[in-house]
N, C-alpha and C positions, 0 to 999 in steps of 0.2 A: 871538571873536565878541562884540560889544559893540553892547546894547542897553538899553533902560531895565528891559527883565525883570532885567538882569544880566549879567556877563561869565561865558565859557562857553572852554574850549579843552584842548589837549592839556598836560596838566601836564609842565612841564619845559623846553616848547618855545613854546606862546604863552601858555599859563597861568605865569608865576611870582610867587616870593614879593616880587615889584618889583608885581606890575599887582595883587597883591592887597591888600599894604598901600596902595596909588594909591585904589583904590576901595574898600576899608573905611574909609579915613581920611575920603574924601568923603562915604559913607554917614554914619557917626558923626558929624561934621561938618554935616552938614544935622540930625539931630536934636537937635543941639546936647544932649547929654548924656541921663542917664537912663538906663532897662534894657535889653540889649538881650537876646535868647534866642538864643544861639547852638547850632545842631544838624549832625549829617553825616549819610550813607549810610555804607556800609563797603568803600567804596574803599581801598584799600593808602596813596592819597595825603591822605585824610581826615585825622587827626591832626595831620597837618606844615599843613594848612589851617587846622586848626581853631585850633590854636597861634597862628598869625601871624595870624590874623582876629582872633580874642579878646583878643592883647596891643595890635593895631592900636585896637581899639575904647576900650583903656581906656587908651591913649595918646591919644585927644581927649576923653577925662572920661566915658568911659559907664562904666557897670553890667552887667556881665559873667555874664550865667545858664548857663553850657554846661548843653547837655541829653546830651549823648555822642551815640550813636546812637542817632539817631531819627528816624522817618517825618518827611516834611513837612509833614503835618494833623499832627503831633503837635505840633511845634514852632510850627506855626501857635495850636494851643489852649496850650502853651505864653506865649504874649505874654499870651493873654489870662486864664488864671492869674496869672500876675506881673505884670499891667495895665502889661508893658513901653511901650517908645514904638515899641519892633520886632523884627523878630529876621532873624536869616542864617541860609540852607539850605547848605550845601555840598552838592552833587548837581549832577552833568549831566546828570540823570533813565535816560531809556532809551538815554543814546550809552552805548560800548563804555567798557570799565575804566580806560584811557589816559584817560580825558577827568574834567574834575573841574569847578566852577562857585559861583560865587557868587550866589543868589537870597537878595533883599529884601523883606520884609514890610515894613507900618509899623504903627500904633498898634492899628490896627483887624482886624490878623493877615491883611490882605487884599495880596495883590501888590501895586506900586509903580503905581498907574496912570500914562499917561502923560507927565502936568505931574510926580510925583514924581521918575519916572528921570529925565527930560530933567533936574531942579535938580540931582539927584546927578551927572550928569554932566557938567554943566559944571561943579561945583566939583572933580570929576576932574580936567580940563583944564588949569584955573587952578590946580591944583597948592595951592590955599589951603586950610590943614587947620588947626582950630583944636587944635594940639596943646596939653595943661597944663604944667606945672611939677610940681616929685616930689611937690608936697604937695594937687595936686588929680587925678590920676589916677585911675581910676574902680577899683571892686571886682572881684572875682570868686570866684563860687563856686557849685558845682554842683547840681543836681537831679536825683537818681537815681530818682527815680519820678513821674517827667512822664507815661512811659505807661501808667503806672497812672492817672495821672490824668485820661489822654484816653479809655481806657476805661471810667471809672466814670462818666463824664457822658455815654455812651454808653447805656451802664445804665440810666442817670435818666432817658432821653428818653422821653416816656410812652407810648409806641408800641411800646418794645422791651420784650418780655417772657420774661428768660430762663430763666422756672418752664416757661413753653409750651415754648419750643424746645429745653431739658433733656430735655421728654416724649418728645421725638419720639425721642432716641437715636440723633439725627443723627453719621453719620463722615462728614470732610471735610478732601479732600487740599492741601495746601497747597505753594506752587511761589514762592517769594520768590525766588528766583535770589540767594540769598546776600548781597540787598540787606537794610535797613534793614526792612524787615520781616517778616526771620524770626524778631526775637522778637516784635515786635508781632502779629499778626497768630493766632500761635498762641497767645498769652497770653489775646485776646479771645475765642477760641471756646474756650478752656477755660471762662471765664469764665461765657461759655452754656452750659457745659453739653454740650459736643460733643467727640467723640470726633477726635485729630487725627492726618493721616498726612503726614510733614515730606517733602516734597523739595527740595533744595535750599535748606534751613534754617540752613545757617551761617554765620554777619554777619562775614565774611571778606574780600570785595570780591572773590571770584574767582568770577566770573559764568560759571554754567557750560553758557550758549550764549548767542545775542544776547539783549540784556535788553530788548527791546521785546515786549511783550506780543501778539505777532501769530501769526496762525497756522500760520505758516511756524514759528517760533522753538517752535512749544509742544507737539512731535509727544510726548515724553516723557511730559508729565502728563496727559496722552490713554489715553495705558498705564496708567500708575500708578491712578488712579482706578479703569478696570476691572479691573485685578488687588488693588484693595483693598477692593471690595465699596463705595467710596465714593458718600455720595448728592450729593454737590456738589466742584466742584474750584475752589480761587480762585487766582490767579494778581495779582501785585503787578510791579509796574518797581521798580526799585534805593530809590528812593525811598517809593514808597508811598505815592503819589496817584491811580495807576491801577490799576484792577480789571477784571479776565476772569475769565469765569466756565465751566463746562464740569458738564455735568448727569451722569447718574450714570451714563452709558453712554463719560462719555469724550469728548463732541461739545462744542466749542465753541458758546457762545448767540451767539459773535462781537461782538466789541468794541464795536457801535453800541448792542446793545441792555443793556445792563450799564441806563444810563443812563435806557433806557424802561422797565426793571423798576421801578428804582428812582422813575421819575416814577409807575407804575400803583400801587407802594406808598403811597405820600405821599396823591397823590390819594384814595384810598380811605378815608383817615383824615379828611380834610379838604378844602374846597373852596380853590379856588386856583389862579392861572395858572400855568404852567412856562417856562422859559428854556434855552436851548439855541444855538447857535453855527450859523452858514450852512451849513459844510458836514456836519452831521449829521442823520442818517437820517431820512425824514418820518415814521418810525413814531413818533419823538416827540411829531407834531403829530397823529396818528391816537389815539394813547393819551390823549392832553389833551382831544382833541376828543369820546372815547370819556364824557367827564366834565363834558361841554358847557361848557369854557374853553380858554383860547387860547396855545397857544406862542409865546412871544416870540422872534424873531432877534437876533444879536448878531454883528458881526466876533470872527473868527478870535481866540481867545487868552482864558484866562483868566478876568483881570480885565475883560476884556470883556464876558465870559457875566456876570460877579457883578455890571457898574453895572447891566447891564439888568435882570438879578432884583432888583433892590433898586428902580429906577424903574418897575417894574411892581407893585412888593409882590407880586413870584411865592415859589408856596410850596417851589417845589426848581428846581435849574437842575443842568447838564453841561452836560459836551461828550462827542462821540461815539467819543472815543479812552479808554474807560472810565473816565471822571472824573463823580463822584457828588460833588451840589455842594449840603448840608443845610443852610441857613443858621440853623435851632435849633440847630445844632451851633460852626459858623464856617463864615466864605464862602470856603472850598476844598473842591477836590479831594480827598475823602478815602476811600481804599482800606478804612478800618477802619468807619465808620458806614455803607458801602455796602453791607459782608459781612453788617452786623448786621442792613439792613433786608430783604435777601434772604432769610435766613434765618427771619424772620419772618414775612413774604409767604408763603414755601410752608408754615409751621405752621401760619396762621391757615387758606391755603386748604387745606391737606392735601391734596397735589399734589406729584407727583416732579418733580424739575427739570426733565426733560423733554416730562410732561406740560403745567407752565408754557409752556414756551419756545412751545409749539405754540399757546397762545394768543394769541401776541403778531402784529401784522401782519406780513407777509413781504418784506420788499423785500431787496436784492442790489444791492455798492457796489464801484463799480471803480474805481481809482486811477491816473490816467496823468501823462505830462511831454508837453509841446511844447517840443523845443528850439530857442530864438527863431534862432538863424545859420542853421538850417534854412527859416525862413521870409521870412528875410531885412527882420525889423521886430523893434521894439523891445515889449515887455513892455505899455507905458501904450496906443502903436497895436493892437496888438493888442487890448487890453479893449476897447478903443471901436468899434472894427471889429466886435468882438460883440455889444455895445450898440444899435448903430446898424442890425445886422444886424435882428437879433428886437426890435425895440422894438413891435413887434405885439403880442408873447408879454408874460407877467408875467415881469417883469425886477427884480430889485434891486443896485445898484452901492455899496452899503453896505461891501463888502469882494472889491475884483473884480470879477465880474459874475455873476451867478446867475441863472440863466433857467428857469423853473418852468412845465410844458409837464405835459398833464393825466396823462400816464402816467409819468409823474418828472421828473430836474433833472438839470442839467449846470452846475457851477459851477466859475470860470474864477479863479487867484488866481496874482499873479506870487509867484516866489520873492523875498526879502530877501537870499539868500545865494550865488545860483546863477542862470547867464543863460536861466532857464524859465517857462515857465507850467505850473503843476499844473491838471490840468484831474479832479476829481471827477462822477461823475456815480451815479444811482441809478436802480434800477427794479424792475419784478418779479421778475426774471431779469437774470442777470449779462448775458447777450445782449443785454437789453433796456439795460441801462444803458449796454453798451458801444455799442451800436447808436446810442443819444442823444447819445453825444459824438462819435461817428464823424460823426455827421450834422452837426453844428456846426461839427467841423473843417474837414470837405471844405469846407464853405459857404466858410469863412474865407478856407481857404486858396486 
């Protein structure tokens, strides 16, 4: 799978050491020399990547930082430590252990926006790599305490205070699925001062159920928490850009809201707009609104949420797949300053997780496909058919089509990968949500 985020695949069979050196050469090649910060998750086929990336990179004249393993806000703060020109994530994030991936940062430790992959990819294409000669090949050498580093400036951020949350005498279970942040993650709440209970802590790459943070996947650390007296449970993907959370009875707060903790945090410190992506929860725009400012929308992806936080001058941004996006920090996704400000949040209000959660607004998100051969149209007919339908209704086609109707939304986005449309929808009740897409459907169809 090849896109400007990066190439993504099954190692050994569309991932190999042919398509990695092809696109690290182009990579390194567009930044025409300089540092680059290279990092992994703890997949089995990590190393054998990390090897061929880092000799590919200093085969076009770059400067080589491995970080070993490491989150990817780590690696991200990483660049900007070493005032790199960029750095590689090796991680396929939450696909399965088989799969491996090349992500590209650039100077600003921010994903590849558009215009950037689309250069790297066409010097892909063109096969033109500006490789050196022996005597200008680039350096390399390690940094074993990068995540010391991302947690100390954690520390520093002046909101986080971990004499307070020491006090509290907080225990807090921890669920890395054996990815890139089991030692991260538990190194930070020692750090605070908090007591830790490891499950699935071993940076082994043997993921020990699926490693998407959902609630299907998370029946385990639901146990564990109430059999360990725990007041908070976190939960990270292989990588350790996304956070789930689960309060001290065991319950999931559910993936949307990770994000509206952390915007009710922020906010409370300071005034300031929020950023968030189409398809994520309106509690984000209730919780902003709670502070009389405005959430900003953004298409689907990333670096999409971060151009809009940055041309809004908003003070936090996400997305609703539990990515905490602190730009005091760096403009990612980051699993480790998200655990800090939560953690925070409940010292200053002195509140059980679950007490929190219950103040937040309540809505209910249901996830479907339309498969297009079923309908007998294509993907683009279809959006406009919805479009065209409810142009009565508050409509945005910024990414799909998003129709915002007074008791929730139903948002329409074809796949890139597969002959569907995912159709999203939200409401007070899972009924209610389902009930909103059902109603759009039928119309359609």
């Amino acid at each position: 799978m090849i896109s400007v985020s990066g190439i993504r695949g099954i190692f050994g069979t569309h991932l190999t050491p042919e398509n990695l050196v092809t696109f690290t050469a182009a990579y390194g090649t567009w930044l025409d020399g300089g540092t680059v910060v290279v990092g992994r998750d703890t997949r089995v086929t990590g190393q054998i990547c990390e090897d061929i990336v880092s000799a590919t990179l200093q085969s076009v004249g770059c400067n080589v930082v491995k970080a070993g393993i490491a989150t990817t806000p780590t690696v991200a703060m990483g660049v900007l430590k070493h005032h790199a020109k960029g750095g590689i994530i090796l991680t396929a994030s939450h696909n399965p252990a088989e799969w491996n991936a090349i992500k590209m940062l650039n100077s600003e430790s921010e994903f590849l926006s558009p215009e950037q992959g689309e250069e790297v990819l066409k010097l892909a294409e063109k096969g033109e790599f500006s490789y050196k000669m022996f005597d200008k090949i680039g350096t390399l050498h390690e940094d074993e305490d990068i995540t010391e580093y991302h947690i100390q400036k954690i520390l520093e951020l002046p909101y986080i205070n971990a004499d307070l949350i020491k006090q509290k005498n907080y225990t807090v279970a921890v669920d890395a699925v054996n990815g890139a942040g089991s030692v991260a993650i538990p190194k930070l709440l020692k750090a605070l001062g908090v007591s830790v209970k490891e499950l699935n802590c071993e940076p082994n790459g043997i993921f020990p159920h699926n490693p998407e943070p959902l609630p299907e996947n998370l029946t385990e650390i639901c146990t564990f928490v109430k059999e360990n007296d725990c007041d908070l449970g976190v939960v990270t993907d292989p990588d350790g850009d996304r956070l789930a959370l689960l309060d001290e009875n065991g319950v999931l707060f559910g993936e949307e809201y990770t994000q509206v903790a952390a915007f009710d945090f922020m906010l409370g410190k300071k005034a300031g707009d929020t950023a968030t992506n189409l398809s994520s929860s309106r509690a984000a725009d209730d919780i902003t609104e709670k502070y009389g400012k405005t959430c900003h929308r953004s298409a689907v992806g990333e670096i999409n949420v971060v151009k809009v936080m940055q041309e809004k001058s908003a003070l936090i941004s996400g997305e609703g797949n539990g990515g905490v996006i602190n730009p005091d920090l760096h403009s990612g996704r980051d699993a480790l300053v998200g655990t800090a400000m939560i953690l925070q949040l409940l010292a200053e209000r002195e509140l059980l997780a679950s007490e929190y959660r219950s103040t937040l607004p309540q809505y209910q998100m249901v996830k479907q496909k339309i498969q297009l051969k079923d309908l007998g149209v294509d993907a683009d007919e279809l959006l406009k058919k919805v479009a065209d339908t409810y142009k009565g209704e508050k409509v945005n086609t910024l990414d799909g089509v998003k129709i915002d109707f007074e008791e929730g939304w139903v948002h329409f986005r074809k796949s890139n990968t597969e002959p569907i449309v995912r159709v999203y929808s939200e409401g007070k009740t899972q009924d209610m949500a389902r009930s909103l897409a059902q109603k759009v459907i039928s119309v359609i169809s």
